[in-house]
C-alpha positions as CSV (number, residue, x, y, z in Angstrom):
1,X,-74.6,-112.3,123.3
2,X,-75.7,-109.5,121.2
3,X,-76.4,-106.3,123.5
4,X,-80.0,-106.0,121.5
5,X,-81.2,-109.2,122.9
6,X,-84.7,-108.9,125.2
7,X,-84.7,-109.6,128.9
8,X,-86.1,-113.1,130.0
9,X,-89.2,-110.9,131.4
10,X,-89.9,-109.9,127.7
11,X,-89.4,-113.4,126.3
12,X,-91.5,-115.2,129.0
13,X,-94.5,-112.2,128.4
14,X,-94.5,-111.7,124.9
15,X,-93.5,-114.9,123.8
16,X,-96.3,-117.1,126.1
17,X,-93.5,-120.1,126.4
18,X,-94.4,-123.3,126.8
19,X,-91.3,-124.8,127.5
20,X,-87.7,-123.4,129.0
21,X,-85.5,-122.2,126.0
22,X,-82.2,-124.4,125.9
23,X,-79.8,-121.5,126.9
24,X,-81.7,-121.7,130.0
25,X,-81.6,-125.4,131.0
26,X,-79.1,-126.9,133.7
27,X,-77.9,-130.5,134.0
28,X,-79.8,-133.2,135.9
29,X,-77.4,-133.3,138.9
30,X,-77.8,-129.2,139.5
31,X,-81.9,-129.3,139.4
32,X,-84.0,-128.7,142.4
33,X,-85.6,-132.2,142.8
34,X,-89.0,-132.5,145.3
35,X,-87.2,-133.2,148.1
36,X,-85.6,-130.4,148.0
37,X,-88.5,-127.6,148.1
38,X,-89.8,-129.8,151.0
39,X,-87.0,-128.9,153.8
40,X,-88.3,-127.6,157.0
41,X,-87.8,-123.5,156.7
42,X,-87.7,-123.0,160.0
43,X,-84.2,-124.6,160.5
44,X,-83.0,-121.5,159.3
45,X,-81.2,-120.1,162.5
46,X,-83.2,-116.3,163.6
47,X,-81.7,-113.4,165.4
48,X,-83.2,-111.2,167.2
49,X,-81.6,-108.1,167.2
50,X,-83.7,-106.8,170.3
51,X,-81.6,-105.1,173.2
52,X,-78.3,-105.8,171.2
53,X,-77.0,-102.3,172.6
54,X,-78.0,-103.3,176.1
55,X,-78.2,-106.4,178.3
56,X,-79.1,-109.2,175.3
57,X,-75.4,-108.4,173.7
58,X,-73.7,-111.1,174.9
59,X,-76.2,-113.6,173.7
60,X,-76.4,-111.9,170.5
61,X,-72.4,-111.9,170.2
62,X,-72.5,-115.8,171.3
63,X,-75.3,-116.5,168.6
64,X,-74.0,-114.9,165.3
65,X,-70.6,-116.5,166.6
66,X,-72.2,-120.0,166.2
67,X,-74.2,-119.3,163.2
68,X,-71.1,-117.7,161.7
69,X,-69.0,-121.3,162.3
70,X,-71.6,-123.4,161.5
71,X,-74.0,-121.7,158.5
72,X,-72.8,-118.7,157.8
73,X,-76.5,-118.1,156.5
74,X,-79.2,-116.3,159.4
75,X,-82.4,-114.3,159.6
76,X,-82.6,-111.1,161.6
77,X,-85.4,-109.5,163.5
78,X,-86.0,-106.4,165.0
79,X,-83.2,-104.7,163.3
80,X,-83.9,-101.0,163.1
81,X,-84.9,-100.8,159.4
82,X,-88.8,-99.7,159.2
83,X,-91.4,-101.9,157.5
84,X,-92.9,-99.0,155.8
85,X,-89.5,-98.1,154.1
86,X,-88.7,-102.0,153.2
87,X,-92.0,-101.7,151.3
88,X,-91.5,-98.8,149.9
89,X,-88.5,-99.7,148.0
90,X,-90.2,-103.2,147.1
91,X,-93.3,-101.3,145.5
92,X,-90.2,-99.0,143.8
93,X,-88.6,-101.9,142.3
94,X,-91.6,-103.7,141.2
95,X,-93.0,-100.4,139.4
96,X,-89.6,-100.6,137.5
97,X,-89.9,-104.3,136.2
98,X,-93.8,-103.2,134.9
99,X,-92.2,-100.7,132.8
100,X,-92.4,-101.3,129.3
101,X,-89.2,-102.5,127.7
102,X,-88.3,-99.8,126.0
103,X,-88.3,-97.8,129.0
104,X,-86.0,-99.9,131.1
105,X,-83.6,-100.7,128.5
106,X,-82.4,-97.0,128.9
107,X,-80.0,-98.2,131.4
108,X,-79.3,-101.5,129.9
109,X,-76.0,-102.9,131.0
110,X,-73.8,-104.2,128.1
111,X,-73.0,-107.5,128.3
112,X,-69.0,-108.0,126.7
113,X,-69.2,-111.3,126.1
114,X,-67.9,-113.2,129.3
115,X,-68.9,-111.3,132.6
116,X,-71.2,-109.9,134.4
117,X,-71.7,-106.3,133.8
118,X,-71.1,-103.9,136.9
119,X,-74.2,-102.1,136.7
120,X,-77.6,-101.4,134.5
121,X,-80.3,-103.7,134.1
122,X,-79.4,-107.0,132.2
123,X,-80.9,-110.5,132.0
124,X,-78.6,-113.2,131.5
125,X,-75.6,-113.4,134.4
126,X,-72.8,-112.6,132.0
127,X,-72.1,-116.1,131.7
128,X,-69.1,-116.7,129.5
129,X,-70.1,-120.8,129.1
130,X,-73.0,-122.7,130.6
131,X,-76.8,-122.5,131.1
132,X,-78.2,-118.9,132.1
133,X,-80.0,-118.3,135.7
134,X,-83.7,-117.6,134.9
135,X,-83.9,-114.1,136.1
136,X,-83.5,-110.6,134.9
137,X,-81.8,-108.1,137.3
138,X,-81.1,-104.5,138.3
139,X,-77.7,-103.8,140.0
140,X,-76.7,-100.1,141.4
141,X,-73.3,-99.4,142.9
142,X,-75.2,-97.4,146.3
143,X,-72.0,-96.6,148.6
144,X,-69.9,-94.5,148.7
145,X,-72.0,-91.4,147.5
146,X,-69.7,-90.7,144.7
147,X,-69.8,-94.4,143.2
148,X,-73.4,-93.4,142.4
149,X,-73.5,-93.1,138.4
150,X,-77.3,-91.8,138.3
151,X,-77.7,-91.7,134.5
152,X,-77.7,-95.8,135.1
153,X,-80.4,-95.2,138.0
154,X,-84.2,-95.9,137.4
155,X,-86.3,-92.6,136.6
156,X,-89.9,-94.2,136.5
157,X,-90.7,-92.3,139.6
158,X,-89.8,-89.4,141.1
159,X,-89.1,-90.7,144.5
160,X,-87.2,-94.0,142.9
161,X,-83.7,-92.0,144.0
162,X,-85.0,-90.5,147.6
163,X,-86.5,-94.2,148.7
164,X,-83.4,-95.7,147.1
165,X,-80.7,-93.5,149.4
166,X,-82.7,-94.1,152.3
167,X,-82.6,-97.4,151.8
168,X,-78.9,-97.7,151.3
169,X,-78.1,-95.6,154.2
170,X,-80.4,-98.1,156.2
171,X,-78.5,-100.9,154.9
172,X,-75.1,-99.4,156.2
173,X,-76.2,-99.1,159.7
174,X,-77.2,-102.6,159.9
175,X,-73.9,-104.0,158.0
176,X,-72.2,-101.9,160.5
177,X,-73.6,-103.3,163.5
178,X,-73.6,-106.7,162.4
179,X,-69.7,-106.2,161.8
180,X,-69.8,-105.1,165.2
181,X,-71.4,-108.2,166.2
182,X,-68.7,-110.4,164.1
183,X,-65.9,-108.9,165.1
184,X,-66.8,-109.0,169.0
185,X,-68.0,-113.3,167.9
186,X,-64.2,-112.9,166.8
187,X,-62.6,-112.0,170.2
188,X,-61.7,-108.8,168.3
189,X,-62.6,-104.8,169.7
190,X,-65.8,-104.1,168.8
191,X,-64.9,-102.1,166.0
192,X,-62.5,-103.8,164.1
193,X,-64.3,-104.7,160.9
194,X,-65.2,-101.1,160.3
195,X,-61.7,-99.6,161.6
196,X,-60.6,-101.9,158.6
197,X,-62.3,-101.1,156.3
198,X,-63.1,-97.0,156.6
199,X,-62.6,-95.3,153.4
200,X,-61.9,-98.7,151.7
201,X,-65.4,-100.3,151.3
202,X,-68.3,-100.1,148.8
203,X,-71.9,-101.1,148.7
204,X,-74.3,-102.2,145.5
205,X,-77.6,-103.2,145.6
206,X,-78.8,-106.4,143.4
207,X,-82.6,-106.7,142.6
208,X,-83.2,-110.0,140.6
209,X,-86.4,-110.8,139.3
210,X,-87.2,-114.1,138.4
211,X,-90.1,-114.2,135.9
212,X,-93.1,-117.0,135.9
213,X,-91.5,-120.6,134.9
214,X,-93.2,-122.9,132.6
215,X,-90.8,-126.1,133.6
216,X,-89.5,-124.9,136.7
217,X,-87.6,-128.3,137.0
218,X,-85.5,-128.0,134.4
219,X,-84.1,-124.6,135.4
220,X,-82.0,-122.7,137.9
221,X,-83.2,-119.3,139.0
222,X,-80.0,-118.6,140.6
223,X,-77.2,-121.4,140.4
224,X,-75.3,-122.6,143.5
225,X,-72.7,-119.9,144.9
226,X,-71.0,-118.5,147.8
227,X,-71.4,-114.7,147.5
228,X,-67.6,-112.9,146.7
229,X,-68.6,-109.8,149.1
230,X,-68.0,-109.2,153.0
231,X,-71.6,-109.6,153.5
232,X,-75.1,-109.3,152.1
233,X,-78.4,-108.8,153.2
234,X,-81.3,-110.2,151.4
235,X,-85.3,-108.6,151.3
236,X,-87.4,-111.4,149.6
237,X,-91.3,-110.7,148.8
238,X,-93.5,-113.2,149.9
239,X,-92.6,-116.4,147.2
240,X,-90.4,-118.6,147.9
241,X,-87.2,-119.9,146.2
242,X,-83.8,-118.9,148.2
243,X,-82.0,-122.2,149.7
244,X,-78.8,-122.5,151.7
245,X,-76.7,-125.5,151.8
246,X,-76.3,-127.1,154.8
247,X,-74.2,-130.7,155.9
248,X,-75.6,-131.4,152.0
249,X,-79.1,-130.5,152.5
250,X,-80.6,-127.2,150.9
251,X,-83.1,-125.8,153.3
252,X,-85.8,-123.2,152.1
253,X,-86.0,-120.1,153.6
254,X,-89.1,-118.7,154.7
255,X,-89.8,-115.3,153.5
256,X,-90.8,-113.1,156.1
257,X,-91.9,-109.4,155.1
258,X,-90.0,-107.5,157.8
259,X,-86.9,-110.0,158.5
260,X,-83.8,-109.8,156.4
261,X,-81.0,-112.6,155.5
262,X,-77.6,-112.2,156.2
263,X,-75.1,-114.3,154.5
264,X,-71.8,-114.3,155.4
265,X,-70.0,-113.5,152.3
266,X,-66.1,-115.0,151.3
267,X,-64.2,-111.9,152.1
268,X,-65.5,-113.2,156.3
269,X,-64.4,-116.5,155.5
270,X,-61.0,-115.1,154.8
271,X,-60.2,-112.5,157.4
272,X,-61.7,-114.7,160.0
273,X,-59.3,-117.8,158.3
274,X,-62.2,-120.4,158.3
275,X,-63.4,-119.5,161.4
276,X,-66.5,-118.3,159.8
277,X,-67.4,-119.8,156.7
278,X,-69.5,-118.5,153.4
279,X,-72.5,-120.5,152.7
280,X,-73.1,-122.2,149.4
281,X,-76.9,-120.6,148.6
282,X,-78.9,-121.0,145.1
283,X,-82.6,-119.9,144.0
284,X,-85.4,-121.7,142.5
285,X,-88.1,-121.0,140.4
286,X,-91.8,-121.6,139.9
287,X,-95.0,-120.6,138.1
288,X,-95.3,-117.2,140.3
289,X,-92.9,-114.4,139.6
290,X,-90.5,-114.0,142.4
291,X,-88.3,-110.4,143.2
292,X,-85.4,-110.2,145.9
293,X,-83.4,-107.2,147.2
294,X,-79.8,-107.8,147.8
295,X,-77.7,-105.5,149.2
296,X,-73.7,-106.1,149.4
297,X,-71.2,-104.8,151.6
298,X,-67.9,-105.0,149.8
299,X,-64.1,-104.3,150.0
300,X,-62.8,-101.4,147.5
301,X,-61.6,-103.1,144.6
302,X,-57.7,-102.0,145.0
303,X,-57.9,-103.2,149.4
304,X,-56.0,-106.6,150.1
305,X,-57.9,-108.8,151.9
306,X,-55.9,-111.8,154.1
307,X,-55.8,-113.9,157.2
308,X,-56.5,-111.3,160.7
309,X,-52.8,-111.6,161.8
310,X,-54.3,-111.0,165.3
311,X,-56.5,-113.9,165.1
312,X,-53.8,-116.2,164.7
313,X,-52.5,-118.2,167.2
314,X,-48.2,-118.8,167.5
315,X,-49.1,-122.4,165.9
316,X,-51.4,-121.3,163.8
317,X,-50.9,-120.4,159.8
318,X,-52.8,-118.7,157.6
319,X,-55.1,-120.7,155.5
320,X,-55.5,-118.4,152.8
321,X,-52.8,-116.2,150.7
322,X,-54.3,-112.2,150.8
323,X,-55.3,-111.0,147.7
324,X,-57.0,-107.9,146.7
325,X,-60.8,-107.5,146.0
326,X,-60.3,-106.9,142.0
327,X,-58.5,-109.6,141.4
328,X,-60.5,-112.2,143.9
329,X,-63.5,-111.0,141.5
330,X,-61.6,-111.9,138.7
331,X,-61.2,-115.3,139.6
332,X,-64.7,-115.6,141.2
333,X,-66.2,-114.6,137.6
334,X,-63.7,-115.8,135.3
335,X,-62.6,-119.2,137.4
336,X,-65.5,-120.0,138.8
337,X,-69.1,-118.2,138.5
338,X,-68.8,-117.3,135.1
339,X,-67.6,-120.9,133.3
340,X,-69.2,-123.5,135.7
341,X,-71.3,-124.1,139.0
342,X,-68.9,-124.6,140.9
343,X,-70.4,-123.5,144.3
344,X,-66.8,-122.5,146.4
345,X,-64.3,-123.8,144.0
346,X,-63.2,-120.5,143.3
347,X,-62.1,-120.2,147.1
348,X,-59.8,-123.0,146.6
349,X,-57.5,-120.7,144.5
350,X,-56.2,-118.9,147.4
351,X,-55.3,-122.0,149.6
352,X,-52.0,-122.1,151.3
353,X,-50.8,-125.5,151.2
354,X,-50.3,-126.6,155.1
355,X,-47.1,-129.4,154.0
């Protein structure tokens, strides 16, 4: 794809589309059908976070155990980030995706021809084959500090990079107490996760806008996946459209303006050797224009990531062979993501046969 091309929020504005462009349209089997946008949101298992440093831990420990096993997809409450700042980085990223084109193709991320760029703003998913998600996004390595490349940072506003750092910062403290949390749902010490990985761990946040559909049943805003990362937490605005998969169902979750999703990422499913599991999640679209905040805790790139030797019993083997973050990207983007939807397939790469 040429580098030049317009974002899907130009196309779908300037170009008053009646019907979804064929780069953008997804087989028969892989579209959202009614059934689907009809599940019952409030299966979505909810955390409350309340008194997690005090009396309620144990409950809390038992309940993100459980959700960790058996949907590796949950909502959290009362989790120490202020509603007044998850608003203020909404209204920040919505200010960007109103600037004109011109303005916000200044830190345009170019596309090589068969994956997904690291950072800038871009539409399609650097998809090397296949139908494109329809959504435009903004993605921002955050953490550590000196990951930050600011020439690729929004400069609309002059707090864009204050609200933006706060944010981040916010982000860590709740990744680090939901590790907490995990590792303690793990039988592990408390700290574990982030004994592991101190000084070997990065953060980016993901906006994706997904622009007004004219045929949204034809289209995918966000294909099926399992997300590559440790973990990620998720700020929708008030439209819905994210599903999680669960025992074959996808289930809608209700946006909720001061509630986050967590979603156990495959890095989890890993360590924990199947104990916890990723969950397969996808987005659809509609006739409203939908924006969500994603924020991913990662491994560094060069850190090997395998099986916790301590978790495993003297019978027990290790499900997985370890394998460093860089190249488990690889394969997610090149094996899996990036040529087919292929929800976990890319998972079954790393395997150790059991014979």
């Amino acid at each position: 794809m040429p580098s030049e091309r317009v974002t899907l929020q130009e196309l779908v504005e300037n170009g008053h589309l009646d019907t979804v462009p064929d780069d953008y349209l997804v087989s028969e089997q892989d579209r959202v059908k009614f059934e689907d946008y009809s599940c019952d949101a409030r299966e979505l298992p909810v955390i409350d976070m309340v008194g997690v440093e005090g009396e309620r831990r144990d409950l809390v420990v038992q309940q993100i155990r459980s959700v960790c096993e058996e949907w590796g997809f949950f909502q959290v409450k009362n989790h120490g980030v202020s509603l007044p700042l998850m608003k203020r980085m909404q209204q920040e990223i919505r200010e960007f995706f109103d600037l004109p084109y011109e303005e916000k193709n200044k830190i345009r991320a170019r596309f090589d021809g068969h994956v997904l760029p690291d950072e800038g703003y871009s539409d399609r998913f650097g998809l090397k084959e296949g139908s494109a998600n329809w959504s435009d996004r903004l993605r921002l390595y955050t953490l550590p500090a000196s990951s930050r490349r600011y020439e690729l940072w929004p400069k609309h506003s002059p707090s864009f990079r204050e609200t933006l750092e706060e944010y981040c910062e916010e982000q860590d403290k709740l990744m680090s107490r939901i590790s907490e949390l995990i590792s303690e749902g793990l039988g592990l010490e408390t700290s574990y996760l982030n004994d592991y990985f101190a000084g070997k761990y990065q953060q980016q946040l993901q906006v994706n806008y997904y622009p007004p559909c004219p045929q949204p049943d034809v289209t995918m805003g966000l294909r099926k996946h399992s997300d590559n990362n440790l973990l990620t937490l998720i700020l929708q605005d008030s439209t819905p459209g994210l599903q999680v998969k669960k025992d074959g169902q996808w289930i809608t979750v209700k946006p909720m303006e001061d509630w986050f999703v967590v979603n156990v990422g495959d890095q989890i499913e890993i360590l924990s050797n199947g104990r916890y599991t990723s969950a397969e999640h996808r987005a659809f679209v509609s006739s409203k224009p939908r924006m969500s905040i994603a924020t991913f805790s990662m491994p560094s790139n060069e850190t090997v990531v395998g099986p916790i030797l301590e978790l495993l019993g003297t019978e027990e083997q290790p499900k997985y062979r370890a394998i460093s973050f860089s190249e488990f990207k690889d394969s997610f983007y090149y094996t899996g993501w990036a040529t087919a939807p292929t929800g976990k397939g890319h998972l079954k790469h790393l395997l150790i046969s059991q014979d």
